[in-house]
C-alpha positions as protocol buffer text, in pm:
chain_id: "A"
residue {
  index: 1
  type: UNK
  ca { x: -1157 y: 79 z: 298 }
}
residue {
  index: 2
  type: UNK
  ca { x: -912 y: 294 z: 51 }
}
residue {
  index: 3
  type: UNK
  ca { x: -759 y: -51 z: -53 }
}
residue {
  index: 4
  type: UNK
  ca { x: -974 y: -336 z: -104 }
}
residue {
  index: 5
  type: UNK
  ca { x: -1113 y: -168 z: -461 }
}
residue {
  index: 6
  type: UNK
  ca { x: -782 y: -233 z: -628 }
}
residue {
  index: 7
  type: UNK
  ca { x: -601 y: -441 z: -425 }
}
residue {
  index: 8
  type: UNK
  ca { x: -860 y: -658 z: -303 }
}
residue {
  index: 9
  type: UNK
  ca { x: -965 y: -819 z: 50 }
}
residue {
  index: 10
  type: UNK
  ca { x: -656 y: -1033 z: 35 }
}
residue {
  index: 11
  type: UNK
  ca { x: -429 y: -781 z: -146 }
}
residue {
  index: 12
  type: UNK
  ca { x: -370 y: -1029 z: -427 }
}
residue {
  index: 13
  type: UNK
  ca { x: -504 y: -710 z: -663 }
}
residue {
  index: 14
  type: UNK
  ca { x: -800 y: -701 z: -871 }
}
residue {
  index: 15
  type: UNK
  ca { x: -711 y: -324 z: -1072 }
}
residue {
  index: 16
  type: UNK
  ca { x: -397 y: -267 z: -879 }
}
residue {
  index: 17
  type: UNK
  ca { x: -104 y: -502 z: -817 }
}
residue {
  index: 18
  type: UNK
  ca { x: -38 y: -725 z: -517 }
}
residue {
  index: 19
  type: UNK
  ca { x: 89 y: -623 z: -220 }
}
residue {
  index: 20
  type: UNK
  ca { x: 126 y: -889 z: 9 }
}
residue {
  index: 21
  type: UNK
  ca { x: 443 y: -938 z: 157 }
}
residue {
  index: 22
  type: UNK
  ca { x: 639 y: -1111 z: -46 }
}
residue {
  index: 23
  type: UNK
  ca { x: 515 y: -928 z: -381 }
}
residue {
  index: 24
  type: UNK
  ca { x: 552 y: -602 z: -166 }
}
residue {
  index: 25
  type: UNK
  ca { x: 854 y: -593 z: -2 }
}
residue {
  index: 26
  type: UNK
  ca { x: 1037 y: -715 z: -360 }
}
residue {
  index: 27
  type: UNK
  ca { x: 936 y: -448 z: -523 }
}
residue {
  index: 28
  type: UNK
  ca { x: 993 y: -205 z: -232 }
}
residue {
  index: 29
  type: UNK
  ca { x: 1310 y: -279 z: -14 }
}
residue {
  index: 30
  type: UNK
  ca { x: 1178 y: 7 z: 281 }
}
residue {
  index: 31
  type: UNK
  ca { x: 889 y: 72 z: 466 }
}
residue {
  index: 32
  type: UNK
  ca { x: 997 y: 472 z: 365 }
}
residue {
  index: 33
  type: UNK
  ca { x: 962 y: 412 z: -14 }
}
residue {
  index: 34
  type: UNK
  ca { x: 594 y: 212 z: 0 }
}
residue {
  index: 35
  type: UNK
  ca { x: 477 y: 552 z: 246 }
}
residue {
  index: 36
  type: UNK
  ca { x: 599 y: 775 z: -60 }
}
residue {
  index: 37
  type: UNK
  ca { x: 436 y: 604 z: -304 }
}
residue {
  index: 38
  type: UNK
  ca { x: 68 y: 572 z: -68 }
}
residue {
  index: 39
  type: UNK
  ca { x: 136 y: 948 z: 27 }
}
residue {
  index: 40
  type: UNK
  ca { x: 194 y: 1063 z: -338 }
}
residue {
  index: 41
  type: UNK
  ca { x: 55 y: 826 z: -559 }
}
residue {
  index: 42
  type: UNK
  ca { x: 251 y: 655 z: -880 }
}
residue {
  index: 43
  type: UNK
  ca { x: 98 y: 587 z: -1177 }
}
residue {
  index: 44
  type: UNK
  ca { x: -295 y: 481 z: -1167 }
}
residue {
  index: 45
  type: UNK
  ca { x: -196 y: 465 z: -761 }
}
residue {
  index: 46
  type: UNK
  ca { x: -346 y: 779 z: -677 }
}
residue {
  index: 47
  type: UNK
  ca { x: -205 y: 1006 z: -393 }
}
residue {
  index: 48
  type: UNK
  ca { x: -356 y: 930 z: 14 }
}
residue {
  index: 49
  type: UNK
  ca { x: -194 y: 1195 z: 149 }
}
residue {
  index: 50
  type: UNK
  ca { x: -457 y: 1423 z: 168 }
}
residue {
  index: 51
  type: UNK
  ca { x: -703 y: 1141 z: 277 }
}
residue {
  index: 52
  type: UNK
  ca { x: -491 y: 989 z: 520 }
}
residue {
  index: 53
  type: UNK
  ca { x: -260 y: 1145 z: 855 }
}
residue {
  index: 54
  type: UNK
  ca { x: 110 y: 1006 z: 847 }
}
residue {
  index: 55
  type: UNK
  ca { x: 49 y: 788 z: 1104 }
}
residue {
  index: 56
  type: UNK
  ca { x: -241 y: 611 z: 922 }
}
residue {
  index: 57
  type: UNK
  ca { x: 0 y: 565 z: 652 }
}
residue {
  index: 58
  type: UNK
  ca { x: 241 y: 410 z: 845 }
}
residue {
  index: 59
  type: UNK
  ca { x: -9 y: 168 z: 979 }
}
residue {
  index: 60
  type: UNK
  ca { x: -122 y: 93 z: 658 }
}
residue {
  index: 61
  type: UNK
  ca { x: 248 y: 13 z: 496 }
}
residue {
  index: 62
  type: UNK
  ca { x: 288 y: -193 z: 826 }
}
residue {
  index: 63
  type: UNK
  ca { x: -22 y: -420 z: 750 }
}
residue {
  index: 64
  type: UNK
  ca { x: 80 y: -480 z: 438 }
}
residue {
  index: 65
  type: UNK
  ca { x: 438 y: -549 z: 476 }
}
residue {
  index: 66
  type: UNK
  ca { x: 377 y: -788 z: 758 }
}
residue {
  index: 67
  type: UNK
  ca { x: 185 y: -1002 z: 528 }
}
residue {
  index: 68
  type: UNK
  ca { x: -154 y: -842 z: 561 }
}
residue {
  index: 69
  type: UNK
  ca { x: -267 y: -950 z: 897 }
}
């Protein structure tokens, strides 16, 4: 729902970058350091920590670092 505007269905990107697996987890050795960057926002990434609990972050760095799906 947050997502899919930048990053697209398949997380390919469209605005934002990829994050699939692969592209993900090269740019981002630890699950810790993608949370940080949903939770606070980087760049034109902006911040989910006030939209999102810490536990829907961590599901949502999981999905994407096991390959979205």
């Amino acid at each position: 729902m947050h997502c899919v505007g930048c990053h697209g269905a398949d997380g390919a990107g469209v605005v934002g970058p990829d994050i699939r697996s692969g592209a993900l987890q090269g740019k981002y050795s630890s699950a810790e350091a993608v949370e940080a960057v949903v939770r606070e926002g980087l760049g034109e990434m902006p911040e989910f920590g006030s939209k999102l609990t810490a536990p829907e972050i961590a599901a949502v760095v999981a999905y994407a670092r096991a390959g979205l799906g």
